[in-house]
C-alpha positions as CSV (number, residue, x, y, z in Angstrom):
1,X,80.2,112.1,79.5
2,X,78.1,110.5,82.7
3,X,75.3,113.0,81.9
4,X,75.2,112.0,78.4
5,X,75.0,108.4,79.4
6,X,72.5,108.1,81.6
7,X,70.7,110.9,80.0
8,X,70.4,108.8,76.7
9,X,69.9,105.6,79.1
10,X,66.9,107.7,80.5
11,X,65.7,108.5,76.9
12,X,65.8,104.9,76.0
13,X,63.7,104.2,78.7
14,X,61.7,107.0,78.2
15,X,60.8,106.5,74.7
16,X,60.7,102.4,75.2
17,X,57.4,103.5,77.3
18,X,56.2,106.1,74.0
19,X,56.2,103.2,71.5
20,X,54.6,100.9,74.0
21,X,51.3,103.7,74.0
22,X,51.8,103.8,70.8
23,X,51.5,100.2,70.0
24,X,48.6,99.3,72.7
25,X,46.4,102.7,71.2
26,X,46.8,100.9,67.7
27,X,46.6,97.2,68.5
28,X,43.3,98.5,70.7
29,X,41.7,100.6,67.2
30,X,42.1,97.3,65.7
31,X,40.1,95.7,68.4
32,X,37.3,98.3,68.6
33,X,37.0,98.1,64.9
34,X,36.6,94.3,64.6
35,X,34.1,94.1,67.8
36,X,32.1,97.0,65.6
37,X,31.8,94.5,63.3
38,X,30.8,91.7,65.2
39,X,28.3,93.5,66.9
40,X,26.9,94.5,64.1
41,X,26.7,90.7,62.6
42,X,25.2,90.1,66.0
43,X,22.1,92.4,66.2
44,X,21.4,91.6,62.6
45,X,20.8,87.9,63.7
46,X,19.2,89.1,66.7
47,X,16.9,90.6,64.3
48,X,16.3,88.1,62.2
49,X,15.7,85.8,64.7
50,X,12.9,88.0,66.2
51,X,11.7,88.7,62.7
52,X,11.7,84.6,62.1
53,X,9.9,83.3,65.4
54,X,7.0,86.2,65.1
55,X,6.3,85.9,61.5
56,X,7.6,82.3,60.1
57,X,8.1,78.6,61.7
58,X,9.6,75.6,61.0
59,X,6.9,74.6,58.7
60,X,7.5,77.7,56.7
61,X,7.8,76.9,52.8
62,X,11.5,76.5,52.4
63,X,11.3,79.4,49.6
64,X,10.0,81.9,52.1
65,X,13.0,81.4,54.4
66,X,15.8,81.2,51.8
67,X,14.4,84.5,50.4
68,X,14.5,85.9,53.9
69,X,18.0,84.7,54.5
70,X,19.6,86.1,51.3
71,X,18.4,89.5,51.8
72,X,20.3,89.3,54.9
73,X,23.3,87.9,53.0
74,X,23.5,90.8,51.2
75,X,23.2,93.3,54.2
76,X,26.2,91.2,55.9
77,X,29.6,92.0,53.9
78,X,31.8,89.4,56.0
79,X,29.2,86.4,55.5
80,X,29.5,83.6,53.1
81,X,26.1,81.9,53.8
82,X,23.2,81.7,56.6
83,X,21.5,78.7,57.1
84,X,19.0,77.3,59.4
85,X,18.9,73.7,59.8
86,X,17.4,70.5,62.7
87,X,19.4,67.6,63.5
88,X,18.4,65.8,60.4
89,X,18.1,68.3,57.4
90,X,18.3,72.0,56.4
91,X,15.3,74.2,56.7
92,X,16.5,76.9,54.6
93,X,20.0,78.2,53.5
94,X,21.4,80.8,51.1
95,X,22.8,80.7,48.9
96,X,20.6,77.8,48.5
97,X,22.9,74.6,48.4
98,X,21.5,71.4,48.8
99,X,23.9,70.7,52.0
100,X,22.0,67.6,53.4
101,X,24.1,65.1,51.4
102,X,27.2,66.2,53.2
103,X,26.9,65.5,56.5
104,X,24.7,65.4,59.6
105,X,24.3,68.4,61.1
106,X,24.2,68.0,64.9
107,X,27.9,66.8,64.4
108,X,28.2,70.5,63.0
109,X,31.0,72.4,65.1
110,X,28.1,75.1,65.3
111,X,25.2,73.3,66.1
112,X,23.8,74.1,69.4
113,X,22.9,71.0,71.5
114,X,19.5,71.3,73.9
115,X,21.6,70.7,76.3
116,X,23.9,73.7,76.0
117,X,22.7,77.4,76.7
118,X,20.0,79.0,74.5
119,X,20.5,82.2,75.3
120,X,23.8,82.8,73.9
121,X,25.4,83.2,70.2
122,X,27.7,80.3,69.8
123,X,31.1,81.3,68.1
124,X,33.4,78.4,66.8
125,X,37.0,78.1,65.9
126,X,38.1,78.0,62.7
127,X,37.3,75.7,60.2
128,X,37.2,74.6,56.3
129,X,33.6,75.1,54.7
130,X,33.5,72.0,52.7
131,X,31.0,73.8,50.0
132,X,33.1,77.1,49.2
133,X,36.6,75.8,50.4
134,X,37.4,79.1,52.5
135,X,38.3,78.9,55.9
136,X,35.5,80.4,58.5
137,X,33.9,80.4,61.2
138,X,30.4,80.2,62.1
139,X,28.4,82.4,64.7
140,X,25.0,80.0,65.6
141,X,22.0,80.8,68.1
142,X,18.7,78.7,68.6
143,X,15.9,79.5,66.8
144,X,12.2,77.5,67.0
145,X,12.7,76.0,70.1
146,X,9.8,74.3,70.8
147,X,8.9,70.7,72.1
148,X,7.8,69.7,68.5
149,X,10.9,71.2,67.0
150,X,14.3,72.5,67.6
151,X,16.0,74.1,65.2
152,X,19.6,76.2,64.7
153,X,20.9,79.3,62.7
154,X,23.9,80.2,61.1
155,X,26.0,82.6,59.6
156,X,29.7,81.7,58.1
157,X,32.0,84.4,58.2
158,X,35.3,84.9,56.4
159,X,37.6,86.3,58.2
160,X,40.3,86.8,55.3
161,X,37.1,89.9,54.6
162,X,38.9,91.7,57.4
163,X,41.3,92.8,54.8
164,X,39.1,95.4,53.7
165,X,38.7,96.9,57.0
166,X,42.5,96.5,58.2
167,X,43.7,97.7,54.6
168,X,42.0,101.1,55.3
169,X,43.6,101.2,58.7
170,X,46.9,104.0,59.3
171,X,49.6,102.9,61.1
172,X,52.4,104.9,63.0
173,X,55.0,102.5,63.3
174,X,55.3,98.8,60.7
175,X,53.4,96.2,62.0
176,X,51.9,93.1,61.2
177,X,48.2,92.2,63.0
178,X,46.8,88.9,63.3
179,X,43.9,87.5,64.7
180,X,44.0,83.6,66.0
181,X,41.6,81.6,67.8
182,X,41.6,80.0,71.2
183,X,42.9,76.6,69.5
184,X,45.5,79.2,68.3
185,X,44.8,79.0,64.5
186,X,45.4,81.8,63.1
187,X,42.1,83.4,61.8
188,X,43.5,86.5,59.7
189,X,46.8,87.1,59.0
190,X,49.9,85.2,57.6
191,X,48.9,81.7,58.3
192,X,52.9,80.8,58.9
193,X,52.7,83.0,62.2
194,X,53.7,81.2,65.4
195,X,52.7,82.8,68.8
196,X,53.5,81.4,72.5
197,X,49.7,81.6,73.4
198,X,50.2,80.8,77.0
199,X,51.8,83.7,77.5
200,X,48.4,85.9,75.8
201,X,46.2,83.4,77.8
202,X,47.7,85.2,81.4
203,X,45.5,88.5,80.8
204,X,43.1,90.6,78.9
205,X,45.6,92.8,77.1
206,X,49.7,93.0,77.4
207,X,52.6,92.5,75.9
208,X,56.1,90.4,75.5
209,X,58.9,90.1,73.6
210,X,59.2,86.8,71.3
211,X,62.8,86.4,71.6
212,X,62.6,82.9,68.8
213,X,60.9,85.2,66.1
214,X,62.6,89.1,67.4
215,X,59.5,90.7,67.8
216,X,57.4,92.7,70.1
217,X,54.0,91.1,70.5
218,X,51.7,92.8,71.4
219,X,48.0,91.1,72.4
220,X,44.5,91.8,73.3
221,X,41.3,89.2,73.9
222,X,37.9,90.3,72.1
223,X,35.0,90.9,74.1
224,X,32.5,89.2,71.7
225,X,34.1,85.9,70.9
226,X,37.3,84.2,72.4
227,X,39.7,85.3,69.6
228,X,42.9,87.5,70.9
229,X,44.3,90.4,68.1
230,X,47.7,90.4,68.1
231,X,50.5,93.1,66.9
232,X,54.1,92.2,66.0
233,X,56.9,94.8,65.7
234,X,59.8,93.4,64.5
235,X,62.3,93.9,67.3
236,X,65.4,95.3,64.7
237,X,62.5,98.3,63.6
238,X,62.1,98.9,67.4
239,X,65.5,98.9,68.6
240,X,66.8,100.9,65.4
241,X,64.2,103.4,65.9
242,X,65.2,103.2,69.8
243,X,68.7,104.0,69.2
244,X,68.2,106.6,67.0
245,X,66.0,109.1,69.6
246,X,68.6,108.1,72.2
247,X,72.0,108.8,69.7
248,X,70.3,111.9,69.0
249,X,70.2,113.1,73.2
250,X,73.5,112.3,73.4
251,X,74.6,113.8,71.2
252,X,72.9,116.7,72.0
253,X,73.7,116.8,75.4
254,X,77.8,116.3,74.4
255,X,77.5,119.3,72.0
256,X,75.6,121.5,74.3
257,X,77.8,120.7,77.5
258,X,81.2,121.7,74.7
259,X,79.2,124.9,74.2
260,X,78.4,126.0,77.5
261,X,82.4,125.7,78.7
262,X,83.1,127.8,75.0
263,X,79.9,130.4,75.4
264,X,79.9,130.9,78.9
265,X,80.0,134.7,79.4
266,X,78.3,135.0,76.5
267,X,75.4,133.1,77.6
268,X,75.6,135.1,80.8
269,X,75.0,138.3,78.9
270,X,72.4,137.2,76.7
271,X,70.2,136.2,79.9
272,X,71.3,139.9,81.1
273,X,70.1,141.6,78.2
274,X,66.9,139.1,77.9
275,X,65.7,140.0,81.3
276,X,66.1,143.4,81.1
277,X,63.7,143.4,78.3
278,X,61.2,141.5,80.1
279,X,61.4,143.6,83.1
280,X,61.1,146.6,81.0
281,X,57.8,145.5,78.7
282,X,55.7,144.2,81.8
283,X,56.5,147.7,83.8
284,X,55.7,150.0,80.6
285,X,53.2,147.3,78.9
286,X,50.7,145.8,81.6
287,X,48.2,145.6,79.4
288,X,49.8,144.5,76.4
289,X,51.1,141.5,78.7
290,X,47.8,140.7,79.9
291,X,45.7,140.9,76.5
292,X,49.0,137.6,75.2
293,X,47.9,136.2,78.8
294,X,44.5,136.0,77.8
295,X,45.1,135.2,74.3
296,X,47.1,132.3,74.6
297,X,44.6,130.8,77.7
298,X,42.0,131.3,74.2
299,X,44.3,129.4,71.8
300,X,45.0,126.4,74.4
301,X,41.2,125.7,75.1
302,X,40.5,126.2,71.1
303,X,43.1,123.3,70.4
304,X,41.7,121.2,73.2
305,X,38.2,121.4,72.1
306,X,39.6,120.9,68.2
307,X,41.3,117.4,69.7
308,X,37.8,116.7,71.7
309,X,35.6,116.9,68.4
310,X,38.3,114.6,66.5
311,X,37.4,111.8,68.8
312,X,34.1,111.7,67.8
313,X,34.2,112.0,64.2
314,X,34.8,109.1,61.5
315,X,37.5,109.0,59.9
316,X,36.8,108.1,56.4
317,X,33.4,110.2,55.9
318,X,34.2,112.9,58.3
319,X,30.6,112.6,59.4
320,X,29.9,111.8,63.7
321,X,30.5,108.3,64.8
322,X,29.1,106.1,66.5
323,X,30.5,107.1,69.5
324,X,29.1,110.2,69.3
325,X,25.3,108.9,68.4
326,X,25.8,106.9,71.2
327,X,26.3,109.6,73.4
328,X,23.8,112.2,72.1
329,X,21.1,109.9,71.9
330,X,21.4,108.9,75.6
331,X,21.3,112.8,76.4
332,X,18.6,113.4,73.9
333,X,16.0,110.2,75.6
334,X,16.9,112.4,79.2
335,X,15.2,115.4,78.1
336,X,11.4,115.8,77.8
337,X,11.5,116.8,74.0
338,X,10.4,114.2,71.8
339,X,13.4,112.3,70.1
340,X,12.8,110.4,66.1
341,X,15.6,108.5,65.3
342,X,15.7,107.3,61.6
343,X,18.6,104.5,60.5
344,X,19.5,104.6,56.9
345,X,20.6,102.1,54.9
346,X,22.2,103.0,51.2
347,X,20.5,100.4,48.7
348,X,22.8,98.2,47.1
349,X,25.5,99.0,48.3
350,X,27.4,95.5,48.5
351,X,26.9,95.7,44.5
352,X,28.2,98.8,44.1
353,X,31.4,97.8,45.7
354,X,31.2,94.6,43.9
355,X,30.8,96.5,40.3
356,X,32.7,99.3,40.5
357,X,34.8,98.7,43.3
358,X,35.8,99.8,46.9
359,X,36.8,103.2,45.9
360,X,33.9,104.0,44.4
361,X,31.8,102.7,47.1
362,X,34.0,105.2,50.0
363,X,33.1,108.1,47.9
364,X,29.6,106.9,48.1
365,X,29.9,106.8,51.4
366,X,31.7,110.4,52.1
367,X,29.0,112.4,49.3
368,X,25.9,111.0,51.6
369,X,27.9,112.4,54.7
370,X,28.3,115.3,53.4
371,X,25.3,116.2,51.6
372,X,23.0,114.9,55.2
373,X,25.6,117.0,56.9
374,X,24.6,120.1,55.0
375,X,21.0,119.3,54.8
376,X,20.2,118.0,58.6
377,X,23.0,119.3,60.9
378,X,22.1,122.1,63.4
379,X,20.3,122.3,66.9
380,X,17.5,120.0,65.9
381,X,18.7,117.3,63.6
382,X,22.0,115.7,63.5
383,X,23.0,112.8,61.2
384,X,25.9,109.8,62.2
385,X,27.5,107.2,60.2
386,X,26.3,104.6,62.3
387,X,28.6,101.5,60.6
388,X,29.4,99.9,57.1
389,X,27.0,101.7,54.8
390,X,24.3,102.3,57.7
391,X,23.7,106.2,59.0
392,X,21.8,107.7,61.5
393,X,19.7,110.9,62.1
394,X,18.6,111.9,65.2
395,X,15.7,114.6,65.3
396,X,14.8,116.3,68.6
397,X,11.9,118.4,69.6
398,X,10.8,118.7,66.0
399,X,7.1,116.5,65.0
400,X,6.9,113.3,63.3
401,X,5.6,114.2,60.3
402,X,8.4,117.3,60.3
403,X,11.0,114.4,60.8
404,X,8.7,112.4,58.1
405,X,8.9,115.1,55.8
406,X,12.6,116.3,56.0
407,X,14.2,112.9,55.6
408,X,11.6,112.1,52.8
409,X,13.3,115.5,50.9
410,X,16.9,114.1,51.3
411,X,15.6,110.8,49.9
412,X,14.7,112.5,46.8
413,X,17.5,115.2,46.7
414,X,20.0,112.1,47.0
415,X,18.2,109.9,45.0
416,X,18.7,112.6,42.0
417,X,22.5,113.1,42.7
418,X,24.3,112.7,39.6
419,X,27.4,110.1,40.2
420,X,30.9,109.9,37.9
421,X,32.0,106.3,36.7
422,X,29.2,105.6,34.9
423,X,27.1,104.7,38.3
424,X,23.4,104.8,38.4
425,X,21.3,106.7,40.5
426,X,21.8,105.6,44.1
427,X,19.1,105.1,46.4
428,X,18.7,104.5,50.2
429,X,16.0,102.8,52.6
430,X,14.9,104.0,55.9
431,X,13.5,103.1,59.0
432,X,11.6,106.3,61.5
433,X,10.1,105.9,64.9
434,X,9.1,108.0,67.7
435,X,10.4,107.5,71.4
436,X,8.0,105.8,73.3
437,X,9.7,105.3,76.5
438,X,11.4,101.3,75.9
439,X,14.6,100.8,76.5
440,X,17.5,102.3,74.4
441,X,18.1,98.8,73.1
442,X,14.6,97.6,72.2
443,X,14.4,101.4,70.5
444,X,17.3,101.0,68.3
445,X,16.1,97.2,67.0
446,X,12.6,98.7,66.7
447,X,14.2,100.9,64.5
448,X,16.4,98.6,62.7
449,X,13.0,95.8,61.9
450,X,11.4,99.1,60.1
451,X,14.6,99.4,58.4
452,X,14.2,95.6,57.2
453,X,10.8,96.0,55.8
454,X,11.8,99.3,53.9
455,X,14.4,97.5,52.0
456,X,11.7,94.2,51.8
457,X,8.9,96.2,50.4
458,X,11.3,97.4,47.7
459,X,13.9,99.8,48.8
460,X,14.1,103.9,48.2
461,X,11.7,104.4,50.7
462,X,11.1,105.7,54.4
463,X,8.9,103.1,56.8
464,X,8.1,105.5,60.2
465,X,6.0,103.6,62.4
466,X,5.1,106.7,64.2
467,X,3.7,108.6,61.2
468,X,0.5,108.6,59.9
469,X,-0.7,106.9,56.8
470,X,-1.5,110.7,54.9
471,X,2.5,111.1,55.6
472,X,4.0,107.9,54.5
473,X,5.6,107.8,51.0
């Protein structure tokens, strides 16, 4: 009876520590899928910044600026509106509101002063827009910063849009996820929710048990902004499940302890007769014996490689992540081949979700992954779903114009893809350049601005700033 008891008490513990894993592994997808996002929202203003400070200025028609802005609404699913404004008055918004009756907007919670740092994005806590009535926050940077002029961008995001992402989400044990803010408001989630903050605010990541709500909380800051994720198991689902793997050793361990008094010599002379089978097959079998060595040594590095190439693959497309572009990219800009990386874009693609819904819009999504799959993928070329509707091809030690030509042939080949549902033909922009020796960073946003102008200039096409003008489409 002592073995069984502190067998099971061992098993509690045991599998206390499993659901813990568990728990942290999901609560930290969550994170890495949110800070995907963000970081996504981020370059695109990084972009746009660069794009706005080369090309425009603050004494830009107004019509030129809002134009610019809602294209990149509509390449930014979580935004609500992007606006640039002074102290005194907006510059340009979309979608265009006439917002300078409302307020002034250097008392704007995201309105950078000159006397804060310039460098930085700016996220704030959550608010009410006083336009749309949703409750957001606002990511702001400066943007003209000149003697003559000082001037701020925008962009309001939704959290409650996380629901999309989240929804798509599997999880192993019930949870509920929630997102609050530093002022703890919570951002995403059930807005009744009620955390001890102090207790999140003593680390990066960790966990407690909320004894006035019986759950398990389990926590994690973001990198990007000061919001912490949070995961609460109810504590009745966690002990119940608890009990049950522990009742079930104890169990076990009674019943098999009854059966060894009862089966003794019986046991005894099954291990006789099981060794002397052993003994016999590796004296007259040495061969045999070695050829299951081998082949079981073959099946355990099969499965580990199979669980290696699962890490890098994404789970809704089954195309390569971004976790895997990372990597091969860095290992393709080491070697001395030439390296073209092209980032795609699927035209659209916000309507198509909008008309025909999110469905629709994932199968979009895995049919381009698996036609670029079958068209691109071997030694050469590779293609990635980079994030949201955005993909990635990668072409080593292959020409420009080769790269040029191949992607221009999927263009067309997709472009002629008949679709069910009554959807039109679906199209896709592209951006191409050469490696010319910058810095991973600067390459990918060098990649992304030609990107920007293949959509501008109309969409369905390929912009490659290193191919010639007889190549171009």
């Amino acid at each position: 009876m002592m073995v069984g008891v502190t067998s099971s008490l061992f098993q509690w513990h045991h599998q206390q520590r499993i659901y813990d894993d568990i728990s942290h592994r999901m609560l930290n997808d969550y994170k890495v899928e949110v800070e995907h996002v963000f970081s996504n929202i981020e370059m695109k203003l990084e972009v746009m910044i660069h794009l706005l400070e080369s090309k425009y200025g603050p004494t830009n028609n107004a019509i030129h600026l809002n134009e610019l802005l809602l294209f990149y609404l509509d390449l930014i699913p979580m935004a609500s509106a992007i606006y640039i404004s002074d102290k005194e008055k907006m510059l340009g918004n979309a979608p265009i509101i006439n917002r300078n009756k409302i307020y002034a907007h250097a008392s704007r919670p995201w309105f950078i002063d000159p006397t804060e740092n310039h460098q930085q994005i700016k996220y704030t806590n959550l608010y009410v827009d006083k336009f749309s009535q949703e409750r957001i926050a606002t990511l702001s940077k400066v943007i003209f910063n000149e003697p003559s002029h000082y001037a701020v961008i925008g962009i309001d995001i939704v959290p409650a849009r996380l629901n999309v992402l989240f929804d798509k989400m599997q999880e192993t044990i019930p949870t509920n996820v929630y997102v609050v803010d530093n002022a703890g408001a919570v951002v995403w989630g059930s807005k009744n929710a009620l955390f001890d903050l102090s207790q999140t605010q003593l680390g990066e990541d960790g966990a407690y048990f909320d004894h006035q709500q019986h759950k398990k909380i389990y926590y994690s800051r973001l990198n990007h902004l000061n919001w912490t994720i949070i995961m609460a198991v109810d504590g009745d689902v966690l002990t119940s499940s608890l009990f049950k793997e522990s009742l079930i050793l104890f169990v076990v361990v009674g019943i098999t302890l009854s059966l060894l008094c009862f089966f003794w010599w019986s046991l005894c002379e099954e291990l006789k007769l099981f060794y002397f089978h052993v003994i016999r097959k590796l004296n007259d079998n040495n061969q045999s014996i070695d050829k299951f060595v081998d082949t079981t040594i073959n099946d355990s590095h099969k499965a580990a490689d199979l669980m290696a190439s699962r890490v890098l693959l994404d789970e809704l497309t089954g195309a390569l992540n971004r976790r895997a572009f990372d990597k091969d990219l860095a290992s393709a800009l080491s070697d001395e081949g030439g390296t073209l990386l092209a980032l795609i874009d699927i035209d659209n693609f916000k309507r198509i979700n909008d008309t025909f819904g999110h469905q629709c819009g994932d199968d979009v999504l895995r049919a381009f992954a698996a036609m670029a799959k079958s068209y691109f993928d071997h030694i050469q070329v590779r293609s990635y779903r980079y994030g949201g509707e955005e993909f990635a091809i990668l072409f080593r030690g292959i020409s420009a114009a080769r790269a040029h030509a191949l992607l221009d042939n999927f263009r067309h080949s997709f472009a002629s893809r008949a679709w069910r549902e009554g959807m039109p033909s679906i199209t896709f922009s592209a951006g191409l350049k050469s490696w010319d020796g910058e810095t991973l960073p600067e390459f990918i946003s060098a990649v992304d601005q030609l990107l920007y102008h293949a959509k501008q200039s109309g969409k369905n096409n390929i912009n490659g700033s290193a191919i010639t003008p007889s190549t171009q489409s």
